[in-house]
N, C-alpha and C positions, 0 to 999 in steps of 0.2 A: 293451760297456764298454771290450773293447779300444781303442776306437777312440778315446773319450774321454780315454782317460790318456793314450794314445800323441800323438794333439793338444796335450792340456796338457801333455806332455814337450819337444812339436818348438817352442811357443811360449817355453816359458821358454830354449831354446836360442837359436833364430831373431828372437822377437819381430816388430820391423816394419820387413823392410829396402827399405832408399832403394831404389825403382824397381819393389819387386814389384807386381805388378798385386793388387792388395787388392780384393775382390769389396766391400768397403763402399765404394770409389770409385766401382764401376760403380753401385751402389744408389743412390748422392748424385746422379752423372751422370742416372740415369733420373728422380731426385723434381725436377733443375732443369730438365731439360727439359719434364714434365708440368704443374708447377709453370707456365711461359711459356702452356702451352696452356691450362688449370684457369682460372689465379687471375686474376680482373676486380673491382678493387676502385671501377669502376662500378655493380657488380650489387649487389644487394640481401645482406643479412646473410646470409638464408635459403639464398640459391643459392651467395653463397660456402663456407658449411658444407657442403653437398654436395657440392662440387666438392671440399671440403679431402677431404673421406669416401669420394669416388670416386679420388683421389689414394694415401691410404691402401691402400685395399681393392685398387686394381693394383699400389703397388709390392711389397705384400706376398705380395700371391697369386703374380706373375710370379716375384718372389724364393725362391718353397717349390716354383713347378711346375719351373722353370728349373734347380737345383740337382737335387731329384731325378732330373729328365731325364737330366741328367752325369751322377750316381752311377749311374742304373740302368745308362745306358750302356758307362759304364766299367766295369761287374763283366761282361757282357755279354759284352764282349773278354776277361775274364778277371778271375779272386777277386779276384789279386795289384791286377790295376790297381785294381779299383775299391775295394783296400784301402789304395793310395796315394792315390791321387783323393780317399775319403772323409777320409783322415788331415789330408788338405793343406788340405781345404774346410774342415774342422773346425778346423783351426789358428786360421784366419783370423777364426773368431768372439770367441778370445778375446784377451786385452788383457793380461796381465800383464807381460810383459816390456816392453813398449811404454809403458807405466804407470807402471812406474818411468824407463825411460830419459827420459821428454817430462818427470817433473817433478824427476828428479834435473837437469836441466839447468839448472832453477831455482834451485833450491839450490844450484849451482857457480856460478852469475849471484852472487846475493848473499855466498858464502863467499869470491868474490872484489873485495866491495865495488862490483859495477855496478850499481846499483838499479835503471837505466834500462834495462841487459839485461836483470835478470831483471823487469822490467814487461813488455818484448818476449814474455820466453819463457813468460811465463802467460799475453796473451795467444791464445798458440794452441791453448791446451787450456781456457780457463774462455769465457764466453758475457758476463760481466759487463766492465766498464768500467776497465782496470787504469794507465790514464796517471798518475794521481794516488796511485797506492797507494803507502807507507810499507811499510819491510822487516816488520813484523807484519802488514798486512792482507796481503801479499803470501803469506806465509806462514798466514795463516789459507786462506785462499783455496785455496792448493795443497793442504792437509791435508782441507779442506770437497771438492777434487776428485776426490782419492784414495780420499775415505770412500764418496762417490759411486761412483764409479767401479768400486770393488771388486763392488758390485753388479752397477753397467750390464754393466760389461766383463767380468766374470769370474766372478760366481755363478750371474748369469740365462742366462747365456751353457751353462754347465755345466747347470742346471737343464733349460735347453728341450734338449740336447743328451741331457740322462739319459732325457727321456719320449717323443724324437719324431725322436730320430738328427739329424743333419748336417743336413737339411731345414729342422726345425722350427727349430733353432737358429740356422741362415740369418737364418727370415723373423723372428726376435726381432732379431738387427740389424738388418732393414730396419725395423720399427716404432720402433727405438730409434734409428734415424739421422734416419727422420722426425720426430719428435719434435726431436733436436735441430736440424732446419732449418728448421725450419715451426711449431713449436710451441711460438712466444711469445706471452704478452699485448700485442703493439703493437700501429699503426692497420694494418699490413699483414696479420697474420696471425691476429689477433686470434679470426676466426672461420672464416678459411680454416685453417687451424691446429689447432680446437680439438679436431675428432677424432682429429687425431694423438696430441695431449697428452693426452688423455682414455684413449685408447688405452694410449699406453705406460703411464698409471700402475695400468691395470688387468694387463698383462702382468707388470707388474713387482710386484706385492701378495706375492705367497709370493715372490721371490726375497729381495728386500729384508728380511724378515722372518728368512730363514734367513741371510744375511747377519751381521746382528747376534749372531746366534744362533753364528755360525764365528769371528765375532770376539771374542766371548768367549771360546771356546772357546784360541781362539789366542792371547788375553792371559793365559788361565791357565799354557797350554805356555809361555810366553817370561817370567811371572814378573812382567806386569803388572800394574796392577791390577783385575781379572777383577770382583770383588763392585761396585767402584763403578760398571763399564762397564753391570754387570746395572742397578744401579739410574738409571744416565744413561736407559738405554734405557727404561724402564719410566716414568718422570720427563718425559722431554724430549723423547723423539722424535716426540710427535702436534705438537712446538709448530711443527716445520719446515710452509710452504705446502706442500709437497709430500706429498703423503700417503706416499710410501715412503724419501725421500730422507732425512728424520728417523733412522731407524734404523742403517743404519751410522755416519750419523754422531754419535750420539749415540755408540754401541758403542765408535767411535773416542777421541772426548772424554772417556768415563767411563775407557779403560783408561791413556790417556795426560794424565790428571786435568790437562785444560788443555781452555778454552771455546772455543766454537765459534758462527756467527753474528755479527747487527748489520746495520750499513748497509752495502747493495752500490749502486753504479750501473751499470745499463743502461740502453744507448744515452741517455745523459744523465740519465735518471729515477732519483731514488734510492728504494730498496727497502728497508725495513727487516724481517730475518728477526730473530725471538726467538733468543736465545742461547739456546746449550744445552750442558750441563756446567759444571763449577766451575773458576774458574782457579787450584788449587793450585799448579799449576807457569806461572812465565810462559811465554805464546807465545815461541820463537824457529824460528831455524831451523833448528835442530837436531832440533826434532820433525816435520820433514818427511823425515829419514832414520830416524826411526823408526815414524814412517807406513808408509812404504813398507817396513819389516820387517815390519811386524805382517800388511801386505799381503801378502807372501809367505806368512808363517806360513797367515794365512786360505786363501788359494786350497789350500794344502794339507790344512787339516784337511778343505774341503771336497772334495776329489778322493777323499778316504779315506774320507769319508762316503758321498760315491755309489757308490764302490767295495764298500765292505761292505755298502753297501743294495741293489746288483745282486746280489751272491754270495748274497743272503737271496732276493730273491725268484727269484734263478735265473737261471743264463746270465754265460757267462762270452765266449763266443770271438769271433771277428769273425763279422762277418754285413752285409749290406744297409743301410745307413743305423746303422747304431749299432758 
């Protein structure tokens, strides 16, 4: 468990600096290159899915044997190394400081009147269509990625981290990068794709759930509003397409009693996602700095969760992969 805090320590320090070699780069690097060899959108449905499936199934396996490999190696040469090595591998899975830095950037875009900067700087963190967006969807948008995200980047992250060490929690980024590069509904990937997507939202079922669950917890410490976030979540979160995506951000929407959802464009297509929560407070952009607090608060109640839920079932010190 050491190992886990001390990563969530060295990220909220370090976050995601220009030039480090980021193992979720080499992971993107490995799915475009297989990706070139796989996808033949000559071939039939049937064989594209298998090929998306065989995609899948190596960058993750290479991703969980590849890392173990270093770790085992590095304790090999020594506790200490393989207690830096695991520390530093384990950094790299999670996202919080980098989370706020990529969409506080936004929000300094629009607090200083650039609409068209901050459409730039959303974006490179959202997958939707941002040329056309207004300082409100802008800001919905940001607040729907952070909701997101606290899950992708930082719960699940901590979750496969608490059951399966530095390893396991690896190969949950390389499912979860798959997904984001491969696993759209378009005419490309549609079914080259589908088991990535499929994939990730079975990976993601209990984190996203617990999610919700740290963000209430975390709107009650900060004096939010906890009771309506309860009942956003229980209300609104099956309505998102995403079967886990619904729940932070519902979580999010009920504590910061401001709605969430409507119409997105991708790659031209527009999307309509149901709303979720009530607009007691209007959208601005103001609530994408208190997004991004409540995100804080959450990564922490959850570290203290896994923490006393280690101490319960036992074991505290460093060791091999955890």
């Amino acid at each position: 468990m050491k190992l886990l805090l001390s990563a969530y320590i060295l990220d909220l320090i370090l976050g995601d600096p220009q030039g480090f070699p980021h193992p979720v780069r080499y992971i993107g690097n490995l799915i475009a290159y297989l990706e070139k060899k796989l996808l033949n959108l000559k071939k039939s449905t049937q064989h594209q899915f298998i090929m998306g499936m065989f995609l899948s199934i190596i960058v993750i396996a290479t991703t969980y044997i590849l890392t173990l490999v270093i770790i085992t190696f590095a304790y090999s040469l020594h506790a200490y190394v393989g207690i830096i090595v695991s520390v530093l591998l384990g950094y790299t899975v999670l996202a919080t400081k980098s989370l706020d830095v990529e969409t506080r950037k936004v929000y300094k875009k629009l607090e200083g009147g650039s609409i068209e900067d901050a459409r730039v700087a959303l974006s490179y963190i959202v997958g939707r269509d941002t040329e056309d967006l207004d300082e409100k969807e802008i800001t919905r948008a940001t607040i729907e990625t952070i909701g997101e995200n606290i899950s992708d980047g930082i719960i699940a992250p901590m979750f496969y981290f608490f059951i399966g060490g530095v390893p396991l929690a690896m190969a949950y980024k390389a499912a979860n990068t798959l997904d984001s590069m491969v696993g759209y509904k378009n005419d490309k990937y549609l079914y080259f794709g589908r088991f990535s997507a499929r994939f990730d939202d079975v990976v993601n079922y209990i984190p996203a759930r617990l999610t919700a669950l740290f963000i209430i917890i975390a709107s009650l410490l900060k004096g939010k509003n906890y009771s309506q976030s309860i009942k956003t979540v229980l209300k609104d979160s099956d309505k998102h397409n995403s079967p886990n995506a619904g729940y932070p951000e519902a979580a999010v929407a009920g504590a910061l009693e401001i709605q969430l959802g409507g119409t997105n464009k991708y790659f031209g297509k527009e999307v309509y996602k149901p709303t979720i929560g009530n607009a007691v407070d209007i959208l601005n952009k103001s609530h994408i700095i208190k997004t991004i607090d409540l995100m804080y608060w959450t990564s922490a109640v959850a570290i203290l969760f896994f923490t006393i839920l280690k101490l319960i079932v036992g074991g505290w010190s460093y060791g091999p992969w955890w």
